[in-house]
N, C-alpha and C positions, 0 to 999 in steps of 0.2 A: 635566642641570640645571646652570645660570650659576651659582657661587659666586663672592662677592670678598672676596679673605682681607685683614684690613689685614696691612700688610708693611712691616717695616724692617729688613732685609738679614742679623738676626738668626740665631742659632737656636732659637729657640723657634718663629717663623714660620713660619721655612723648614721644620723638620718639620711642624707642622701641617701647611702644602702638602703635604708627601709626604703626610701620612696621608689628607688628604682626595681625594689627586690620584685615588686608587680608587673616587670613586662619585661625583666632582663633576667638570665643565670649571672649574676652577680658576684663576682673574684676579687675581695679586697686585697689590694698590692701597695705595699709600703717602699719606696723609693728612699737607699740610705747608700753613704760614701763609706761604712765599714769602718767610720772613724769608732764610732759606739756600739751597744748592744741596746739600743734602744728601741729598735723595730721590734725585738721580742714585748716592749707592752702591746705595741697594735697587734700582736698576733693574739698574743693572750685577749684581747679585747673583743677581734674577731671571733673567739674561740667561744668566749660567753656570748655574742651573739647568733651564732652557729653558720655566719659566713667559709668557704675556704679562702683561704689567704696564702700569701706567696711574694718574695722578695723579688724587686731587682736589683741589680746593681750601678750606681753611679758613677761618672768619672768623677775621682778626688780631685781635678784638677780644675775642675767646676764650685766646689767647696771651696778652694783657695783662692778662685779669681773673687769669688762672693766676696769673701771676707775681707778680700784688700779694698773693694768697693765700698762697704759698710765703713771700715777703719777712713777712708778717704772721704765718705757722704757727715761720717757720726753718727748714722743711724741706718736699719738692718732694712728698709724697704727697697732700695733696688737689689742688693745682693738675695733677700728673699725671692723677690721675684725672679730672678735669672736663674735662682736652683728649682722652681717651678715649671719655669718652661721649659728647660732640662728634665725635670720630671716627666712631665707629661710628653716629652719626643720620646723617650723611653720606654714610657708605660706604649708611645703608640706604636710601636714595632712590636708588639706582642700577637699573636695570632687572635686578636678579636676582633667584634664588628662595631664594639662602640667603649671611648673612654670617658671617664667621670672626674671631677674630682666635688670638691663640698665648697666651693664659695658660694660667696652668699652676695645680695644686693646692695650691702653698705660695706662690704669688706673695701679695705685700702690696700691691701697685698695679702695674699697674691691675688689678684684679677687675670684675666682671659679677653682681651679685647674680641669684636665679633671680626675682627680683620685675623687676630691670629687663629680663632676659634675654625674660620675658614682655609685658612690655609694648611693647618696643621688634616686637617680633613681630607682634604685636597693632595696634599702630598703622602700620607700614610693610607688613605682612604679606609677610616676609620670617622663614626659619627663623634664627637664631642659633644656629653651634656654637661650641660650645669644647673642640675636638679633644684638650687639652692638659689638661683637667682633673682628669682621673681620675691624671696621672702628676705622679710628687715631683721633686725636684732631679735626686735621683741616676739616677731612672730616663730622665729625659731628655736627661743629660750620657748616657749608656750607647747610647741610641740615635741622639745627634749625631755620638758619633765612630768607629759604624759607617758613618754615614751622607754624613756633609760632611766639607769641608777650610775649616776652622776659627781663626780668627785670633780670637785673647783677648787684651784688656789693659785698662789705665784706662781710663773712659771717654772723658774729653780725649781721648785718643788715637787710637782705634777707630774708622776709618770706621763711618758708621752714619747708619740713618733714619729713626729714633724720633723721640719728638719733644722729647726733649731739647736736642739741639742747639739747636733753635728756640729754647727757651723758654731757656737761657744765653746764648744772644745779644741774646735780646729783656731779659731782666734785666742783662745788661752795660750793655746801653744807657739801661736807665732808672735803674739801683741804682750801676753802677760794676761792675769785674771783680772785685773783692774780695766784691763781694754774692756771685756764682756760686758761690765755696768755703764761703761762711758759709750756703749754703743747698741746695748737693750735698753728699752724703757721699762721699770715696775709694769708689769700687766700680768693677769689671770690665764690660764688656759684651764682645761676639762678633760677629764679621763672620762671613758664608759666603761662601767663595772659590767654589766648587762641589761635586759630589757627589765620591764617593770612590770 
């Protein structure tokens, strides 16, 4: 059975790939608006992992409602969340039988309620999993660093193929670079170099 996991060079992705790599052909797919080239770390990441991988492409127009929402909240969780479930409407028009992404059970955004999880099912007729749910911080920090080689730091910093990136550059450009700190919080993200 065809799975495509969204993927951004994370770990939370990248285990979910492992967990699912056991009962699915597994397709890591990076959802980007072409603002950056930043999807090229998830590939490179998928590449050390020996997944295939594969873009799609987003409406930018989706990037800009995000960002005016974030600029209008002061902070990036609902506009996160909207470029998510856009993600995943996406990834589900793909010719597969099931999509993934990597949340987790104390994630704050982006989440998958089981009302959207269904419907989105429902109307693409594709499965939705969420490999990562049932596990907490700790239990999935515990099994990345039996699993990967791991690079952590600020997020500025951290190659990566989320969709933040996008959506700071797309808010630099319309708000100024000073909007990007008035509307990210300091926080860490995680590159996967490859397995261990």
């Amino acid at each position: 059975m065809e799975l495509a996991l969204l993927y951004s060079g994370g770990k939370d992705s990248s285990l979910a790939a492992l967990l699912l790599d056991e009962f699915y052909d597994v397709r890591l797919v990076t959802a980007h608006f072409g603002v950056t080239d930043d999807w090229q770390h998830a590939r490179d990441a998928a590449d050390a992992l020996g997944f295939p991988f594969e873009t799609v492409a987003l409406d930018e127009s989706v990037a800009e409602d995000a960002v005016e929402q974030m600029v209008a909240d002061g902070f990036p969780r609902n506009g996160i969340q909207r470029v998510h479930d856009h993600a995943l409407e996406t990834v589900a028009d793909l010719a597969v039988d099931a999509i993934a992404d990597g949340s987790r059970r104390d994630d704050r955004v982006p989440t998958v309620s089981r009302a959207a999880a269904q419907s989105l099912e429902d109307r693409h007729g594709v499965d939705y999993i969420a490999p990562l749910s049932g596990f907490g911080r700790h239990a999935v920090d515990d099994l990345v660093a039996e699993s990967f080689e791991v690079e952590t730091g600020p997020s500025e910093e951290i190659p990566k193929a989320d969709y933040e990136g996008e959506l700071r550059a797309v808010l630099a450009d319309r708000h100024g670079e000073d909007a990007v700190g008035d509307v990210f919080p300091d926080h860490e993200q995680t590159y996967v170099h490859g397995r261990r």
